[in-house]
C-alpha positions as CSV (number, residue, x, y, z in Angstrom):
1,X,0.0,0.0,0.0
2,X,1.1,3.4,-0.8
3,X,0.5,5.9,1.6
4,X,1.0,9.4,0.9
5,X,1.8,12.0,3.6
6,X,0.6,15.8,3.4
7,X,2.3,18.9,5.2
8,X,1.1,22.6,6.1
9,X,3.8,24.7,6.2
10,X,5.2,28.1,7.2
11,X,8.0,29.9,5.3
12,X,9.0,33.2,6.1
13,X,11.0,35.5,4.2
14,X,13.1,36.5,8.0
15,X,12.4,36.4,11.8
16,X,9.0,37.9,12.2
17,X,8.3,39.2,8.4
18,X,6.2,38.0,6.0
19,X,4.5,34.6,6.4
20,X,3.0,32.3,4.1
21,X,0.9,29.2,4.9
22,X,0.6,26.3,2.2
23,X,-0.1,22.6,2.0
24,X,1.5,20.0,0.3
25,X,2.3,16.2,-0.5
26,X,6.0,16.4,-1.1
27,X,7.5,19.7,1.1
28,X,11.2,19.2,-0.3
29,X,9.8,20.1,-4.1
30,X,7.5,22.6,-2.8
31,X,9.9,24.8,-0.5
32,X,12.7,24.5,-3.5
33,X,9.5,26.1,-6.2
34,X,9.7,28.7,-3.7
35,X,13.1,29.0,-2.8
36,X,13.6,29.4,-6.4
37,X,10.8,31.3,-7.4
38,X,10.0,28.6,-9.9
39,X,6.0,29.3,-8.6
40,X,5.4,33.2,-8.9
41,X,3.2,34.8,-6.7
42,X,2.6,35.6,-3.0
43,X,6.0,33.9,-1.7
44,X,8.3,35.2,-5.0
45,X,6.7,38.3,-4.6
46,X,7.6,39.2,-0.5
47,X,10.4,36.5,-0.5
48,X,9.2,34.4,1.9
49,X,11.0,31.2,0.8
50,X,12.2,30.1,4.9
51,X,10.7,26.9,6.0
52,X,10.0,27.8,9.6
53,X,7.2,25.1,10.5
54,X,5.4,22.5,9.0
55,X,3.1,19.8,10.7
56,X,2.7,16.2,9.1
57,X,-0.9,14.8,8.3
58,X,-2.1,11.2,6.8
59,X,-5.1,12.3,5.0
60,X,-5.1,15.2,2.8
61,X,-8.9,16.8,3.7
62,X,-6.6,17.5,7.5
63,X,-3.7,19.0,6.1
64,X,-6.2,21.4,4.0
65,X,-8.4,22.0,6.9
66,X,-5.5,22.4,9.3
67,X,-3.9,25.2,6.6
68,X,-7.5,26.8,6.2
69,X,-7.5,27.2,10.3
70,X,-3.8,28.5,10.4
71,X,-4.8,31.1,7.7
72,X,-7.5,32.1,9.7
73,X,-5.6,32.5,12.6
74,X,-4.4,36.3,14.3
75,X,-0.7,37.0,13.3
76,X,0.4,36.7,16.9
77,X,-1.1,33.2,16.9
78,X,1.4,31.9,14.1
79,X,4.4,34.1,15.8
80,X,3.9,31.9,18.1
81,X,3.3,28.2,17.2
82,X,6.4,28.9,15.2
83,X,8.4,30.1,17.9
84,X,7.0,27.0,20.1
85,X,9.8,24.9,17.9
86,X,11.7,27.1,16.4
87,X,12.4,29.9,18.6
88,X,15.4,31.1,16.3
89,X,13.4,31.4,12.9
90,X,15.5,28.9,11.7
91,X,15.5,27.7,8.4
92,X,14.4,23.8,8.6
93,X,15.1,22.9,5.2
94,X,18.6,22.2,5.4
95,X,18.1,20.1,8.2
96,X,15.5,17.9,7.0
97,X,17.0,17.2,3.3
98,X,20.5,16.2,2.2
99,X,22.6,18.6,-0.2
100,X,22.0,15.2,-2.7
101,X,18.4,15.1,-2.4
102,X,17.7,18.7,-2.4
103,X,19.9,18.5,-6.2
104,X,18.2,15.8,-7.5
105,X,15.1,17.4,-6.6
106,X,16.4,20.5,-8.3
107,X,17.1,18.5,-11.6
108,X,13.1,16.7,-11.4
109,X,11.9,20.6,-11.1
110,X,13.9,21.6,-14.2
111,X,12.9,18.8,-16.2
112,X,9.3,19.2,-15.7
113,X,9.4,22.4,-16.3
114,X,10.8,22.2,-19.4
115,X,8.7,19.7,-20.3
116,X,5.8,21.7,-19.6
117,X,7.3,24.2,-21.7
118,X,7.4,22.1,-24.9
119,X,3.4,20.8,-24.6
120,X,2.8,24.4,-24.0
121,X,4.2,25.5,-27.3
122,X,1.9,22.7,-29.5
C-alpha cells in the first residue's frame, strides 16, 4: 500500500516578516519552487521562501483543513506556534534534506518544467 503524507507549512522570508501558509504532498519540491521562485506569486513576490514550521498529516482533507484554520488564525497566533519549535526562525530545510536530495530534486523541477514548456508551445 502506498500511503501518501501531506504537510502545512510556514516559510517566512526572515524572523518575524512575511509569512505564508501552504499545504502540500512532497514539502522538499515545494519549498525549493519557492526557494527558487520557480512558482510566482505571493512567496516570490515578498520572499518568503524560509521553512519555519510544517506539521505532518495522513489524510489530505486534515492537512487542507489544518492550513484553512492557520490562515485564519491572528498573526500573533502563528508568531507563536512557530516560535514554540523554532524559537530562532530557523530555516528547517537544510536540516530535513541532504545537499544530494535537495539537487536531484532541483534536476526533477527543471525537467518538468521544461517539459511543460514544450506541450505548451503545441
Amino acid at each position: 500500500m502506498n500511503e501518501k503524507t501531506f504537510y502545512v507549512y510556514i516559510l517566512a522570508s526572515k524572523k518575524n516578516g512575511v509569512l505564508y501558509i501552504g499545504v502540500t504532498n512532497n514539502l522538499l519540491r515545494r519549498v525549493l519552487e519557492h526557494k527558487d521562485k520557480i512558482i510566482e506569486g505571493f512567496s516570490s513576490t515578498y520572499r518568503a521562501n524560509k521553512l519555519v514550521y510544517f506539521e505532518i498529516f495522513k489524510y489530505v482533507k486534515d492537512a487542507i483543513n489544518r492550513e484553512k484554520k492557520l490562515k485564519d488564525w491572528h498573526r500573533d497566533w502563528k508568531i507563536r506556534i512557530i516560535e514554540e519549535k523554532n524559537k530562532e526562525w530557523k530555516d528547517l530545510f537544510y536540516d530535513l534534506f541532504s545537499k544530494e536530495e535537495i539537487e536531484l530534486m532541483k534536476e526533477v523541477i527543471v525537467m518538468r518544467e521544461e517539459e511543460k514548456r514544450k506541450s505548451e508551445e503545441f
